[in-house]
N, C-alpha and C positions, 0 to 999 in steps of 0.2 A: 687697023681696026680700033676704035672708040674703047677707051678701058671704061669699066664701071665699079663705081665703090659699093660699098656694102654696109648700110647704117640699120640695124638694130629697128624695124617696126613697132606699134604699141601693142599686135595681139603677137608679141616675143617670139615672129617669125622677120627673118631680115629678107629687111627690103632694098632691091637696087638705085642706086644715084643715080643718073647719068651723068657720063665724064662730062667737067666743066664746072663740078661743086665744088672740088677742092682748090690746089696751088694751082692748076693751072687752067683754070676755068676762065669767066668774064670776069673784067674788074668790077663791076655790079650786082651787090646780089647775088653775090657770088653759092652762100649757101641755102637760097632757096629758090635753087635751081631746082626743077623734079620733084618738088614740091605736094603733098602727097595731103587729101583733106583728112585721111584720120590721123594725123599727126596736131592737129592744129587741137585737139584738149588736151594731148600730154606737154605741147608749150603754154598754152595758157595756162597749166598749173604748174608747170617751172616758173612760167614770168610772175604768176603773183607770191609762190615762195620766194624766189629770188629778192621780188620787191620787199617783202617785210625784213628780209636780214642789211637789205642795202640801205634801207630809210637809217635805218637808228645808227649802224653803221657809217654812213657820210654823214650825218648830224657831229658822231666823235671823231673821224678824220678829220674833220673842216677844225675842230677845234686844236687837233696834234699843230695843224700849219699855222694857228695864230689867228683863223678869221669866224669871224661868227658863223654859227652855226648849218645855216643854210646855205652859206656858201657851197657845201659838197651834196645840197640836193638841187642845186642849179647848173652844176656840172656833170650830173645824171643823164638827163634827158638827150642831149644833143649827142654826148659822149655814144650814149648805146645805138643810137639809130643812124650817127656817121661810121662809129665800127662797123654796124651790120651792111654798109652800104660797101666798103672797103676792104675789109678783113677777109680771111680767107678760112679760119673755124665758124664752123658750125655751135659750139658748144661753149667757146670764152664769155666772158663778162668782164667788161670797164669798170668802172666807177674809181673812185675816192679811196687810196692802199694806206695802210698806215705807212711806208716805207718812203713812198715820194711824199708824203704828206709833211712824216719830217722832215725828209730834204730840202722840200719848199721854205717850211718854215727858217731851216739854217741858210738858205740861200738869201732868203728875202731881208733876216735879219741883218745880213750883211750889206746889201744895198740899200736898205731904209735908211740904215744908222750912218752908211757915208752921204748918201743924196736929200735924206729928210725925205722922201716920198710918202705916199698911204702905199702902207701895208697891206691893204685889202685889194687897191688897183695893181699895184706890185706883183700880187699875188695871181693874178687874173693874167695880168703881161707873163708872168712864167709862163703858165699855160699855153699862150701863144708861143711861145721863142720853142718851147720845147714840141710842141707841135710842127713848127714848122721845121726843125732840126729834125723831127722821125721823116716827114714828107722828104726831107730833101736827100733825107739817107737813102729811103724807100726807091726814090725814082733814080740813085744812083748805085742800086741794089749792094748796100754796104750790110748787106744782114749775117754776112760772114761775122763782123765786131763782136755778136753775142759773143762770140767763143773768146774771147779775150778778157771776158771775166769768169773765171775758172769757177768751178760750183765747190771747191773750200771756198775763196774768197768769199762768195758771195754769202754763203752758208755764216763766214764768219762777220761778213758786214752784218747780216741779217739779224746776228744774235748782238750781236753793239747795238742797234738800233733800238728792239724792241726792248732792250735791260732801260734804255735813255726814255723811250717813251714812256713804260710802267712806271721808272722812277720820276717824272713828269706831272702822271697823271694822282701819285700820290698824294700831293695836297689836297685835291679833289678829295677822295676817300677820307682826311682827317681835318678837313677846316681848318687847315693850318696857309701863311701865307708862303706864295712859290717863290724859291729861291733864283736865279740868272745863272749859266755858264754851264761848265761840263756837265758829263754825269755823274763824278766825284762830290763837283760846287753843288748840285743838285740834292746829288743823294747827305751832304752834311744840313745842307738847308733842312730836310727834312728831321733829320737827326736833332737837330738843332731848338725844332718848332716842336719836341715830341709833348713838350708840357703845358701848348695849349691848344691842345686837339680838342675839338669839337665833337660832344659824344652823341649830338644827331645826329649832324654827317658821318662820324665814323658809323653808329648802327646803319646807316641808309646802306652807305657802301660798303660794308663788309656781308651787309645782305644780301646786296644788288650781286656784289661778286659771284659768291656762294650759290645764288639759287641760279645763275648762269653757265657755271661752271657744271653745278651736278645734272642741269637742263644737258647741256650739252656731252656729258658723261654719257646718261642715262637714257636721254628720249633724243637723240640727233636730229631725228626728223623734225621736231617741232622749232619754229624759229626764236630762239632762247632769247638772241638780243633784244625783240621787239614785244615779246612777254615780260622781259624782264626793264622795259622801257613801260611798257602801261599800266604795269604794278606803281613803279614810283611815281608816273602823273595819277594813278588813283589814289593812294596815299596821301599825296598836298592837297588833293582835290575834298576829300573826305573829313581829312585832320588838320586843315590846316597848318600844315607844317611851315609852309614859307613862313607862314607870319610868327613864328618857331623859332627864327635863324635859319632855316635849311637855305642854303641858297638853290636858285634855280635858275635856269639855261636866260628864262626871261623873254622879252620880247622877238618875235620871231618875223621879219616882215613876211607877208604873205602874198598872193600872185605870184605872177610868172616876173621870171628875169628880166632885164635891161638888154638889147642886144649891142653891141658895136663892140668896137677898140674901147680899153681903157684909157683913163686920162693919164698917161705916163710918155715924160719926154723921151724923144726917141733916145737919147744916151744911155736912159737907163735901160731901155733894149739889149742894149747891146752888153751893158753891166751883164745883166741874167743869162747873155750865153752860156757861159762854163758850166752856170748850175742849170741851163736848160739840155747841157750834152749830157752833165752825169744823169739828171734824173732820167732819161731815154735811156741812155745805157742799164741803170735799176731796172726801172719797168719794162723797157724791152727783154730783157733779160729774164724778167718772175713772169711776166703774160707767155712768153715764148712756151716757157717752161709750160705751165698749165694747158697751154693750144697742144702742144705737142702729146701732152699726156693724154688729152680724152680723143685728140685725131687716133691717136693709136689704140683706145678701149673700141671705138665705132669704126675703124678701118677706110681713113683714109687720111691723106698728106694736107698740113699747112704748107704757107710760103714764109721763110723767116722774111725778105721782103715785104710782100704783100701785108704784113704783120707789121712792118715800119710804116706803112701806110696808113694803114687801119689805126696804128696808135698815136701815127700826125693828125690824122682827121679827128679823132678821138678829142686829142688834145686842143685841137684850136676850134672845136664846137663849143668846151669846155669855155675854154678862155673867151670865146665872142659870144657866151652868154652867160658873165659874171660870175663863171665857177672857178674850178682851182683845177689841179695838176690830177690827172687820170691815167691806169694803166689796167693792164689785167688782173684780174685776180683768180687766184688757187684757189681761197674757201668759195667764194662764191659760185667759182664756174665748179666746182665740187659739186655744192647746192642744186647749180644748175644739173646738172649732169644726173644726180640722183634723182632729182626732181621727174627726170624723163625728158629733158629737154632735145627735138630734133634736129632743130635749124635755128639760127638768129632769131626768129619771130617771138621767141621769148623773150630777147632783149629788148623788142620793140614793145611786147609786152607790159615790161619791164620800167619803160620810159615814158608810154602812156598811165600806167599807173605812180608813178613818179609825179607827171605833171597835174593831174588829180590831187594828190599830196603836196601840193604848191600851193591849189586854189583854194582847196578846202580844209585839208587836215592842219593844215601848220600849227593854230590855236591852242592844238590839243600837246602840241610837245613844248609849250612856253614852261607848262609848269613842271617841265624835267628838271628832278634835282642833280644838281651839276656834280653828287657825289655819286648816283645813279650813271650817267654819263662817263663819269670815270672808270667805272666797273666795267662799261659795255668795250673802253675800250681797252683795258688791259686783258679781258677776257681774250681778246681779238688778237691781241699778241702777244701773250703769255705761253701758248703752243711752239711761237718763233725761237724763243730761248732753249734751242737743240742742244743740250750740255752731250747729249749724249754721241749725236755726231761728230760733237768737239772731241769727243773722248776717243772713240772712235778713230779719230786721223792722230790723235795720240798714242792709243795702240802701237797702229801701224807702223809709226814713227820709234815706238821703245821695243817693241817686240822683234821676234825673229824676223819678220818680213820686213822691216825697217833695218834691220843691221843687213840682209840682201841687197835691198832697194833703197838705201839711206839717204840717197838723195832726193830722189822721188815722195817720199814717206816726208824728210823734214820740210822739203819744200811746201807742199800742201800745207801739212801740217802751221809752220812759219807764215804761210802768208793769210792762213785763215786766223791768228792770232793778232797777225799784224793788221789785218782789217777791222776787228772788232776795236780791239786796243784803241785805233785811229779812231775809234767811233766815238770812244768811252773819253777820250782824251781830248782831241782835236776837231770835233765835232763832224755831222755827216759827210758831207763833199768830202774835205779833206779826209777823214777815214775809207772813205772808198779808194779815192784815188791811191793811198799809202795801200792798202791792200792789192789792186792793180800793178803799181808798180815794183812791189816786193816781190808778188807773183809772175812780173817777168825780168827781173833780175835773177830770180832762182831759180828758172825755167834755163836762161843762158847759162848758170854755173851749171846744172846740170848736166845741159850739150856740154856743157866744156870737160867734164867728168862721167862719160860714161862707165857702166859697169863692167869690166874685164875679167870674165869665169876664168875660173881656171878647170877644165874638164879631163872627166878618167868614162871609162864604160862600167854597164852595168853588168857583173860576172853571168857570166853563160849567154851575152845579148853584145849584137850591137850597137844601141844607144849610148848618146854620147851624153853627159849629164854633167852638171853643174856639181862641183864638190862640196860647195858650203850645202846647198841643196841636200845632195846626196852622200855621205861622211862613206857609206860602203861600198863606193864606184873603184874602181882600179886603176892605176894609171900606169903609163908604160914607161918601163927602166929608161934613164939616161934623157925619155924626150919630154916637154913640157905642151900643152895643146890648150888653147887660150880662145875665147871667143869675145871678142868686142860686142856689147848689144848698142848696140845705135851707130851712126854714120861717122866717118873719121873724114875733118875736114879742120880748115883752118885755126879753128877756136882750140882742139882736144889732139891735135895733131903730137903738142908736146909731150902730153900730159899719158898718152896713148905711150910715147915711145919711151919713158920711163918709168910708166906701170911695169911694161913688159921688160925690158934690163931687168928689174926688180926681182922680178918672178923669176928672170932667166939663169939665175944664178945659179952653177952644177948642172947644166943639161947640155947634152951637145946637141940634142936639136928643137928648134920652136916651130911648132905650126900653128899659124895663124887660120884660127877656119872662118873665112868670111860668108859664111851663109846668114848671118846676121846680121852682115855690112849691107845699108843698102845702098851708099853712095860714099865716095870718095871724092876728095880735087886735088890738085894738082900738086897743093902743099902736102897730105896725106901722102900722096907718091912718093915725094920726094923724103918726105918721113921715113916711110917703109926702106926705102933703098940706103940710107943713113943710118936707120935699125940694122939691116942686113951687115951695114961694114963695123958695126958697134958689138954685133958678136961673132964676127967673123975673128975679129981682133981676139975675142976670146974664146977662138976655138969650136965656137957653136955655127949652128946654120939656121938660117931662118926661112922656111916654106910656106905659100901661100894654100889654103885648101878649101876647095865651092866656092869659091870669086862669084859673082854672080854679074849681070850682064853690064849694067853702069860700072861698077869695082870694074871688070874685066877689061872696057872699053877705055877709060884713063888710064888705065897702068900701062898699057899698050899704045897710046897714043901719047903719053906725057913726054917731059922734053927728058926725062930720065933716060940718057940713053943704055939699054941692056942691063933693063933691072938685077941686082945680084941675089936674087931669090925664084926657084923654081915655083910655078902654078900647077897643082894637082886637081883632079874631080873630087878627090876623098879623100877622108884625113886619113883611111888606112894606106891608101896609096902615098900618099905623105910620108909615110913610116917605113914604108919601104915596107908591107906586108900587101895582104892579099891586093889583088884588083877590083875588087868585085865592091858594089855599094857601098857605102854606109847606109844605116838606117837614118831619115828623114828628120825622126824627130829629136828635136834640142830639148832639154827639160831645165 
């Protein structure tokens, strides 16, 4: 029988999909299947909300990556109507992120200055490489990889980036000139310039900031970047400011795009891999993130595939029409989503008002001043700077649950540091990937250190409890009752068998309660049975209690012959008391 989802109608009764809208529907169009006509005015006032927050917005992402400005309203169009053709939400939105936009730009920095290429076609080749890296993921269903940037890392990438791009877009805001290199060299340049700041530019942008910021406090609904964009072209327009000093964005070609391949030799294709894989991994990773969230507010499933799909097609629409680097985005598909969006037809929307904005409007944003522009875009990532989620996994890490879980607690903690850090230091790319790789270096120490309770019950109950946990649980003369939480295998096999010596010290009996083992090998066995003769030497005994059916099956099958420790159902049976259950639950 045909399942059917459940998306949220406009007169605030839900209306049924039929199966085939979501992850496992056609590859085509996917979300507007069942396709409903009173749906089509609450998209068309998503797509033109979404439009005005995305114009002024890919106007300042196009300038985070280095290329003029229009460059991210040429990667608009093609981007939304290939997602909507491919993707598998009903409710995302592409365009122009500040986070690959950096990336782009650190990527491209680095192949320009060794090959001498244009930056601007460089820029456009990203777009392809990394397009064709999501397709090629896509159709080799690699969308498990999301999980392999941990949501600290990324959290902590995310907060490196957006500190590098504020402190970036500063000059902007003070008429002062931008300095090259970190976000240290960065932020001293600025430091540096503080005594010939520009006090048109700084009024423009500490206004442009401000009235964007309390827009965005105050009135959400109204689209604050694009009010706060036609303020500053009214302003030059009125007062002539340019002719002021104010600087301004300037000439803006207008029309539609160029379509083809850029003019870049194929080697430097191949240069832009690495940075075409990290940036898939960002963007598939923050679009994922967003699809997932409003699939679940309107009730029904993405595909993380189908979504490497959607973000190759995205990207190489992009790229074969003269734009830049594209992925999901949060605020927007936010926008969207509030706006009442029901299906992709918004994004298409979205793209036809876009391309409208190419033929006709472009004139009217030459006279944005470029300290205006700076505001729209720190405004955009000034939310990114989560100090408090940082704080947060610091808690975790200093508090009682971190002295529990200390490995778990620093590891997050440590590699969501060591992401940003790499950001702040060593620029994008290589900031990510050092956060990546810290994050599974500390994920291995961790296997290799699991936590080993030491347990008592709780008076007048049979639950069996963690002691640091529970300081008033009781525990039984003479014996010690230990629980491994995670798997005992090659890696912790040692590390397992001299916790417990440790702890074993004055007991004449250990029970090991593996109901929280959930695999074992062979080395593990042969551990166990080497534990066994290591307190038998001292008088003690070692018992096994709630094996569970893999534990069960190796120890019984291993080459150990006639393990020298009895297996129990219970740990009270273990003790040599009652028969009867334990209680179930571990705390």
């Amino acid at each position: 029988m045909a399942t059917r989802d459940r998306l949220a109608g406009t007169d605030g009764e839900e209306a049924a999909m039929p199966a085939g809208t979501g992850a496992s529907g056609p590859w085509l169009f996917g979300s507007l299947r069942g396709y409903r006509p009173a749906w089509v005015r609450s998209d068309l006032v998503a797509g033109f909300t979404v439009w005005a927050v995305l114009v002024p917005e890919a106007l300042a992402y196009a300038t985070i990556a280095g290329v003029p400005p229009v460059t991210g309203l040429y990667a608009a169009p093609a981007a939304l109507v290939l997602y909507a053709v491919f993707g598998s939400s009903r409710h995302l939105v592409v365009g122009p992120m500040s986070a690959t936009a950096a990336l782009s730009a650190g990527v491209i920095g680095g192949v320009a200055g060794a090959s001498g290429g244009d930056f601007v076609a460089l820029t456009t080749a990203l777009a392809i490489v990394a397009g064709v890296v999501a397709v090629v993921a896509g159709l080799a269903r690699l969308g498990f990889l999301a999980g392999f940037i941990s949501e600290p890392v990324l959290k902590g990438f995310i907060v490196g980036l957006a500190l590098t791009i504020i402190v970036g877009q500063l000059p902007k805001l003070f008429g002062i000139e931008k300095a090259e290199g970190d976000f240290f060299e960065k932020l001293w340049g600025v430091i540096r310039e503080l005594g010939h700041v520009d006090l048109a530019d700084l009024t423009i942008g500490v206004l442009s900031l401000v009235i964007v910021l309390l827009l965005k406090r105050f009135v959400p609904l109204l689209p604050s970047s694009l009010i706060v964009v036609a303020l500053g072209v009214l302003a030059v327009a009125l007062f002539g400011l340019d002719d002021h000093g104010v600087e301004t964005v300037g000439d803006i070609a207008g029309g539609l795009p160029s379509l083809g391949l850029p003019d870049v030799p194929a080697h430097d294709y191949l240069a832009l891999a690495p940075g075409g894989i990290g940036i898939v991994l960002v963007g598939f990773a923050e679009g994922l993130g967003a699809a997932k969230t409003y699939a679940t507010k309107a009730g029904y499933d993405v595909d993380a595939n189908r979504e490497l799909l959607g973000l190759g097609a995205a990207n190489l629409g992009a790229g074969l029409s003269s734009g830049m680097v594209v992925n999901g985005s949060l605020s927007k598909t936010a926008v969207n989503g509030g706006a009442g969006a029901r299906s992709q037809v918004s994004g298409l929307m979205v793209a036809v008002l876009t391309i409208l904005t190419l033929l006709f409007l472009t004139p009217l944003f030459e006279q944005l001043p470029e300290a205006t522009l700076g505001a729209v875009v720190i405004a955009a990532v000034i939310e990114l700077v989560d100090i408090d989620a940082l704080r947060a996994l610091f808690r975790v890490w200093s508090g009682r649950l971190g002295s529990i879980y200390g490995y778990a607690a620093r590891a997050d903690f440590l590699a969501a540091l060591a992401a940003m850090l790499g950001v702040l230091v060593f620029d994008t790319l290589p900031g990510l990937f050092i956060g990546i790789g810290v994050s599974l270096l500390l994920l291995l120490y961790r296997a290799s250190r699991p936590n080993i309770a030491v347990l008592g019950t709780v008076p007048g109950t049979r639950v069996w409890v963690d002691l640091e946990r529970h300081p008033e649980a009781r525990t039984v003369p003479g014996a010690l009752v230990v629980r491994v939480e995670g798997g005992i295998f090659f890696a912790n096999a040692d590390h397992v068998r001299a916790r417990v010596r440790e702890l074993a010290a004055h007991h004449e009996t250990v029970v090991l309660d593996a109901e929280t083992v959930p695999f074992v090998d062979v080395t593990a066995a042969r551990m166990l049975a080497e534990l066994a003769h290591d307190l038998d030497r001292k008088h003690a005994r070692l018992v096994v209690a709630r094996d569970v059916g893999q534990v069960r099956d190796v120890l019984r099958r291993s080459d150990v012959e006639a393990p020298p420790f009895d297996v129990y159902p219970t740990v009270r049976a273990a003790l040599g008391e009652e028969t009867g259950s334990d209680d179930q639950r571990n705390t």
